[in-house]
C-alpha positions as CSV (number, residue, x, y, z in Angstrom):
1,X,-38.5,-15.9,-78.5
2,X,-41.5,-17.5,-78.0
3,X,-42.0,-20.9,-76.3
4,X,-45.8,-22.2,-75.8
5,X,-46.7,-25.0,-73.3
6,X,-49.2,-27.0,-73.1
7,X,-51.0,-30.4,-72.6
8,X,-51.6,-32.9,-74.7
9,X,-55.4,-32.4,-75.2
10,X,-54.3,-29.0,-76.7
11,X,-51.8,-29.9,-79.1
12,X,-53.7,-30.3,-82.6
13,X,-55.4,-27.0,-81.7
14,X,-52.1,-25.1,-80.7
15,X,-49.8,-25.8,-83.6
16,X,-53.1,-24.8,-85.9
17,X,-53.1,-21.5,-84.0
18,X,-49.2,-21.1,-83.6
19,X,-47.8,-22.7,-86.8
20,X,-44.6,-23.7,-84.8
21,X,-40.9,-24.0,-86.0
22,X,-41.2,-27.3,-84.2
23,X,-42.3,-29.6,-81.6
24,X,-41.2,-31.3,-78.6
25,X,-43.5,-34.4,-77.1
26,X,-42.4,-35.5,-73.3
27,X,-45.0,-38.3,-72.7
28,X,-45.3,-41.6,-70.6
29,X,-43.7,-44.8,-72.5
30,X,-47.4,-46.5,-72.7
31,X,-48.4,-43.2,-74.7
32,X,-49.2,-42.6,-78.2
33,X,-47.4,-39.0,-79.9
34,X,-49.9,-37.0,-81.9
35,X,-49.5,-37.6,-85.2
36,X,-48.7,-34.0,-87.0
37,X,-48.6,-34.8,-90.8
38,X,-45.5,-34.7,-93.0
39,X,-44.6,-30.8,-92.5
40,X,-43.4,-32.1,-88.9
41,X,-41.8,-35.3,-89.7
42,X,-38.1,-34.0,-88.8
43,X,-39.4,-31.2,-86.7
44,X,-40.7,-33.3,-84.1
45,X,-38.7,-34.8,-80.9
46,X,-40.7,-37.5,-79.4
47,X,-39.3,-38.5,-76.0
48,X,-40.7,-41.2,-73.4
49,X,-40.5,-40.9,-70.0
50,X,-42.8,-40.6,-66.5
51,X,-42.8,-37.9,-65.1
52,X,-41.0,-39.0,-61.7
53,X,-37.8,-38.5,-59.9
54,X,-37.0,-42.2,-59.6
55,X,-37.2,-45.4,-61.4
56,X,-39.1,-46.6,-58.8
57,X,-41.8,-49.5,-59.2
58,X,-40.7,-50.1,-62.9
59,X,-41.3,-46.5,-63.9
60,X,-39.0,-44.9,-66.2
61,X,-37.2,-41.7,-64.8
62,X,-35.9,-38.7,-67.2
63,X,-31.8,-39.5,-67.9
64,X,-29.3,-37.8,-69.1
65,X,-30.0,-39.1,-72.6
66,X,-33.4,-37.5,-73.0
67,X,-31.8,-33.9,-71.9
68,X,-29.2,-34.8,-74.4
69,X,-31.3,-35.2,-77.1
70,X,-33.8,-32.4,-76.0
71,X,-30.8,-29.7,-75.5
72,X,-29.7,-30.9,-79.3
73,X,-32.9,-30.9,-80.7
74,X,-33.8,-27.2,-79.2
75,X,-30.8,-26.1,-80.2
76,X,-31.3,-26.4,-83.8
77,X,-35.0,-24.3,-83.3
78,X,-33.9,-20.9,-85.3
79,X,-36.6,-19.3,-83.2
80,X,-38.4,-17.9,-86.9
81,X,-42.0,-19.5,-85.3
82,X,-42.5,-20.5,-81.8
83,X,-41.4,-24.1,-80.7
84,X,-44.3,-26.2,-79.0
85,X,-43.7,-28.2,-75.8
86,X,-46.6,-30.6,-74.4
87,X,-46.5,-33.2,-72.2
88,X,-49.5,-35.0,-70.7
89,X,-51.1,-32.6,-68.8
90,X,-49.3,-29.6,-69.6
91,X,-47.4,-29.2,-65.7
92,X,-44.6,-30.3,-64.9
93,X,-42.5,-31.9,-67.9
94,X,-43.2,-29.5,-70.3
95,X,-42.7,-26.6,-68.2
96,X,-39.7,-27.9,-67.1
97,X,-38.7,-28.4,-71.5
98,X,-40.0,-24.8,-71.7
99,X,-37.8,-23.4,-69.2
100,X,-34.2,-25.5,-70.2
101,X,-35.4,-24.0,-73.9
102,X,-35.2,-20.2,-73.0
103,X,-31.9,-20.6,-70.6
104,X,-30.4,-22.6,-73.5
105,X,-31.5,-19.5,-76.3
106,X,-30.8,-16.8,-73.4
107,X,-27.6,-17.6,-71.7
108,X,-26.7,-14.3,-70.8
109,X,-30.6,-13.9,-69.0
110,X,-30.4,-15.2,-65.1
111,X,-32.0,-18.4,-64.8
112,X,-34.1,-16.2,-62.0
113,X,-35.6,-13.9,-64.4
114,X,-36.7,-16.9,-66.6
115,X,-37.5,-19.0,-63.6
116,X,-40.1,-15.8,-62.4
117,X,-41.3,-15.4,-66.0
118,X,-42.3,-18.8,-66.2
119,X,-44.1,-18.6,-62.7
120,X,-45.9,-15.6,-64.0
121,X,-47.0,-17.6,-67.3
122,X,-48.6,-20.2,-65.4
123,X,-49.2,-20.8,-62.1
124,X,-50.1,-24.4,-62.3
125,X,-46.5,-25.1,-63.7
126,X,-44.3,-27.1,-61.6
127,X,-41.6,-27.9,-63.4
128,X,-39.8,-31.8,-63.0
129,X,-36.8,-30.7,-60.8
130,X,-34.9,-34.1,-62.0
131,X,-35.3,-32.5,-65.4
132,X,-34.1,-29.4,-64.3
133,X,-31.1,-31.0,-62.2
134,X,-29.9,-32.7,-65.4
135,X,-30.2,-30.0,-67.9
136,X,-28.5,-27.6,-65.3
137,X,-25.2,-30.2,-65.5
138,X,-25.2,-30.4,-68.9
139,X,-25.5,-27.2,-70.0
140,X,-22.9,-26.2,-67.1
141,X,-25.5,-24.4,-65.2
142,X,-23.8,-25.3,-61.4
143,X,-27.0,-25.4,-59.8
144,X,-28.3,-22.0,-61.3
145,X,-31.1,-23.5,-62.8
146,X,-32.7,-26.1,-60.0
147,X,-31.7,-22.8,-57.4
148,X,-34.3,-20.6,-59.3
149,X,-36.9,-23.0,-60.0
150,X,-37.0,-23.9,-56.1
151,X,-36.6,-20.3,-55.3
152,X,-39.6,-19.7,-57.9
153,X,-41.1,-22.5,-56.2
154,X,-41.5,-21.8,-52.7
155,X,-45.0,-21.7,-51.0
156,X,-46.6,-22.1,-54.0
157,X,-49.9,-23.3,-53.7
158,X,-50.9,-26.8,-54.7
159,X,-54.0,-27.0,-57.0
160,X,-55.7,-29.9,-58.0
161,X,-56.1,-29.7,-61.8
162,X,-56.6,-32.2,-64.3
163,X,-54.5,-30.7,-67.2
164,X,-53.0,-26.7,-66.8
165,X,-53.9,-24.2,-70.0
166,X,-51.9,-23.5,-72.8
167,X,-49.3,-21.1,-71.7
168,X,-46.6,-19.2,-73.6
169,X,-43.2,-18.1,-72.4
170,X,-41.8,-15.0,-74.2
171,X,-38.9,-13.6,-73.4
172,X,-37.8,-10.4,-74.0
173,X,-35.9,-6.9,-72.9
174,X,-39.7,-5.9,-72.1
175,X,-40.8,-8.5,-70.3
176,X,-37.7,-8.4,-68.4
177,X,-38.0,-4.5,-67.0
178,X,-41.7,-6.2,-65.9
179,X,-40.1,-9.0,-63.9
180,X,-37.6,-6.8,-62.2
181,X,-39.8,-3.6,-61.4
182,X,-41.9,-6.6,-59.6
183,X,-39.1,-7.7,-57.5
């Protein structure tokens, strides 16, 4: 399974290099989606939201109809080519996409394992935790999911970055053994 991230800038270049199954776009309402020809006219989930925690000041918060859609729409990816996951700047609501995307097509993986992949892939992800909180209900989760990306999470260093670098999350048996000699 193979799930790449990345930011907006990236995206033209990405699914030329990747030739993905699909895409998902998590972007600010006021934003325009790429525009990725007919081939991905029903392979394309466009979603608008901030990335925030709150509605706060007018600002529109992920709900529990975006992860709806999202979970539905990632569901159907047969995993033949990669799924692509971009956001603005690549950090926090794609990574958080990326992540609900391999616990949705790796139940049986602990959301820790995934959680400390994704942390490996990238440091600069930071996952939306309001993201994470609502695909962790709906998907029955009980917390599993939030838990290990705060665990993940802790002390992490805050860097100041524009936009983070495409990043892809595989997982698989191999990677796996990695994580957990590691730990």
């Amino acid at each position: 399974m193979k799930i790449v991230v990345c930011p907006l800038s990236q995206v033209q270049q990405m699914v030329g290099m990747h030739r993905p199954e699909c895409v998902v776009s998590l972007l600010d309402p006021e934003s325009a989606f790429p525009e990725l020809g007919a081939a991905y006219r029903d392979r394309h989930l466009r979603l608008h939201f901030h990335d925030v925690y709150d509605c706060a000041g007018g600002l529109v918060a992920p709900c529990a109809e975006h992860v709806q859609q999202l979970v539905e729409f990632v569901s159907s990816w047969t995993r033949s080519a990669p799924i692509l996951i971009h956001c603005r700047a690549g950090i926090s609501r794609s990574s958080a996409a990326g992540f609900i995307s391999a616990c949705l097509h790796d139940p049986e993986l602990a959301e820790l394992t995934i959680a400390r992949s994704l942390r490996n892939a990238s440091r600069l992800a930071r996952p939306n935790e309001l993201l994470i909180r609502l695909a962790d209900a709906a998907m029955g989760r009980n917390g599993r999911m939030l838990e290990a990306i705060q665990e993940t999470g802790r002390d992490l260093i805050w860097e100041a970055a524009e936009e983070n670098s495409p990043f892809e999350l595989s997982i698989s048996a191999r990677s796996v053994r990695l994580l957990q000699r590691r730990s």
